[in-house]
C-alpha positions, 0 to 999 in steps of 0.5 A: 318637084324639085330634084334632089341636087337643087333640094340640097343647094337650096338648104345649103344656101340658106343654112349659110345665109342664116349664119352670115359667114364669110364665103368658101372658096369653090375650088378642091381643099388643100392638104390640112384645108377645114371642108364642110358637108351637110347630110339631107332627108328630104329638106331636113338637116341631119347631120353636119360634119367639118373636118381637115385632113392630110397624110397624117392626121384626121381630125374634126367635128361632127354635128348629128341630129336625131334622134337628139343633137349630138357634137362628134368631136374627133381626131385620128392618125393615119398611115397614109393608105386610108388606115387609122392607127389611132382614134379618139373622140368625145360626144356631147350634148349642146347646153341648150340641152343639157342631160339630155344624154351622158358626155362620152369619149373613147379611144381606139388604137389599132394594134396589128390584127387587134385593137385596144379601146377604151370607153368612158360614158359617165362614171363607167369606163370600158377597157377591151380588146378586140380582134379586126377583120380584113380592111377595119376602118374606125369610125366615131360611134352611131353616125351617119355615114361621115364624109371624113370617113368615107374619103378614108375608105375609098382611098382604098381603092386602088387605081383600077381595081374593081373592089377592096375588102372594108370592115367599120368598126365602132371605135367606143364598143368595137362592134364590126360590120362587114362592109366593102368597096365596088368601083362603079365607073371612074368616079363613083364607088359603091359602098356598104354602111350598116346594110345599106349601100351608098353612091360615092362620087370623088372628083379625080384628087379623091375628093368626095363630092357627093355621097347618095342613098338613093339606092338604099332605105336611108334615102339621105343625100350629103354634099358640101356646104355652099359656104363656111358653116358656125357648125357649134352655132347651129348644134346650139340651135337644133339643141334648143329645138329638142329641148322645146320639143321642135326637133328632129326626133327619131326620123320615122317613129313607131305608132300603132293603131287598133280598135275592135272592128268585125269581132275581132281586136285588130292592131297594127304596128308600123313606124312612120316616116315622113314627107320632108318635101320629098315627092311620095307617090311613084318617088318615095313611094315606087310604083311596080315595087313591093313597099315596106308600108312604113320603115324600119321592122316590118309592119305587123298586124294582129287579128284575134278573130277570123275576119275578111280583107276585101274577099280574102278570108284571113284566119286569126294569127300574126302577119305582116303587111306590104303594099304595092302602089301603080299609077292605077292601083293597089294591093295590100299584101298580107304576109306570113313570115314576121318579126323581120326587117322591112327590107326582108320581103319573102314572096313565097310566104304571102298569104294573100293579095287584096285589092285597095281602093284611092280616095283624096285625102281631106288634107296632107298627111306630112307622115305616113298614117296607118288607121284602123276604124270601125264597129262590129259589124266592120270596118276598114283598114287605111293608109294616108300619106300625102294627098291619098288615102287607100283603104280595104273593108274588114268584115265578120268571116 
């Protein structure tokens, strides 16, 4: 399996060969220079961002792709020390895609311990202020983590200081999440977006070189593009994708399984992530951890019956399911906390853990697939992703 790095050079190669542009120049941007990254999960493109920066001014256009092709295009003014006085932008969708979603634009402006914003999506327009937390850094509304925006933020660093206090702050609803820098190393700095940390390489002038979610669920990877990127040309293109049904859509979406199986109704609720040239079984997947079984909110499961996991007498109720893969085996985990996230694994509150078996799967499920199949007089529960199926029998109590 081919490593990330190599993954992302390769895409990169080939997004700037499709659109035939004149080569960049490999050494670090000047001041006001326009660079370009490309956001990756697994071999997919989730996001394109070109911006040019200096002391005084921000400004750039961000291409974001699911779950429908959005174009960021934004400009701010800055103080010099990584803040934002003011920001405003617009969102679009591409015409090839046309309705898809409302034009919307906004505008930030950062007035001492508050901030004045003005929203306008369609004919409604939003007029507040609101209060800022320690270190409030704007960002354009529902994005990935922007690369233009992340250089912001580690510029707070100071030289030798260990951590630095940092708020995002949705520029269109004012919405704040607490967030924060921790140096890790001379050129790697940790830092929180949404809930999910983020690796943050800089070469020595504070320029990003690599922003890494290996750490977190959102499994993403951005660098810069091989070359010069027709960004508006390639929005145009993902756009006509949605529209012919082709696109990326929402990254891992929910599914549900049920059937009636051993007396009892049984559903299953999970979302789906997927392949995406990614190595799963001890990779995405890890083996020795416990796993979400899917992504997104904890997978569900509900029983109108008393039934039997394996040997495992499991009352009718609501639980939730983890597993835990080794190189040998694994455990379906039947948990009696629900309704949370599935990063919000609580130990103490699992019910049982059952056995699973392995067997090949028929053919590559490119998406994780919960299946639930039987009769009245049982059945079994599977899990398929890849080239493996693992599964554990359901029977009456």
């Amino acid at each position: 399996m081919r490593s990330t790095h190599a993954v992302f050079s390769i895409l990169a190669a080939f997004l700037v060969t499709a659109c035939d542009p004149a080569s960049e120049s490999e050494s670090p941007a000047e001041d006001g220079a326009a660079r370009t990254y490309v956001e990756l999960l697994g071999t997919d493109t989730m996001a394109i961002e070109r911006f040019s920066a200096d002391a005084e001014r921000l400004e750039g256009t961000l291409v974001v792709r699911a779950p429908v092709t959005e174009v960021h295009t934004y400009e701010a003014d800055l103080d010099g020390q990584g803040g934002v006085t003011r920001l405003a932008g617009t969102v679009s969708v591409p015409e090839a895609n046309a309705g898809a979603r409302p034009d919307r634009s906004y505008e930030y402006v950062a007035r001492g311990d508050s901030a004045d914003i003005l929203a306008i999506s369609g004919s409604d327009t939003t007029r507040a202020t609101v209060e800022l937390p320690a270190g409030a850094l704007p960002i354009p509304p529902r994005v990935p983590a922007p690369p233009s925006f992340m250089e912001l933020a580690t510029a707070r660093l100071a030289a030798g200081a260990a951590d630095a206090p940092l708020s995002f702050v949705d520029a269109a609803s004012g919405r704040s999440i607490p967030s924060g820098l921790v140096a890790r190393g001379a050129d790697t700095v940790a830092i929180i977006y949404f809930g999910s940390p983020l690796l943050i390489t800089r070469s020595a002038d504070g320029t990003i070189q690599q922003i890494s979610g290996r750490e977190s669920t959102m499994r993403t990877e951005t660098g810069p593009a091989a070359g010069s990127l027709d960004v508006e040309s390639l929005a145009g293109d993902y756009a006509a994708r949605d529209a012919a049904g082709t696109g990326i859509g929402v990254p891992s979406p929910a599914d549900t399984a049920r059937a009636s199986v051993a007396g009892s109704d049984l559903e299953v609720a999970y979302s789906q992530p997927a392949m995406r040239g990614r190595a799963i079984w001890g990779g995405l997947v890890p083996f020795g951890e416990t796993w979400r079984t899917g992504a997104n909110a904890a997978t569900a499961f509900r029983t109108t019956a008393d039934i039997r996991v394996g040997d495992t007498a499991v009352p009718a109720g609501e639980y939730t399911l983890w597993t835990l893969f080794t190189e040998d085996g694994a455990e379906l985990i039947i948990n009696s906390q629900t309704g949370q996230w599935g990063t919000a694994y609580d130990e103490a509150q699992d019910f049982a853990r059952v056995p699973m078996e392995m067997v090949a799967a028929p053919e590559a499920y490119e998406r994780f697939t919960i299946g639930v199949e039987g009769d009245a007089a049982g059945g079994r529960l599977t899990l398929s992703w890849d080239d493996r199926t693992y599964f554990v029998p359901i029977a009456p109590a």
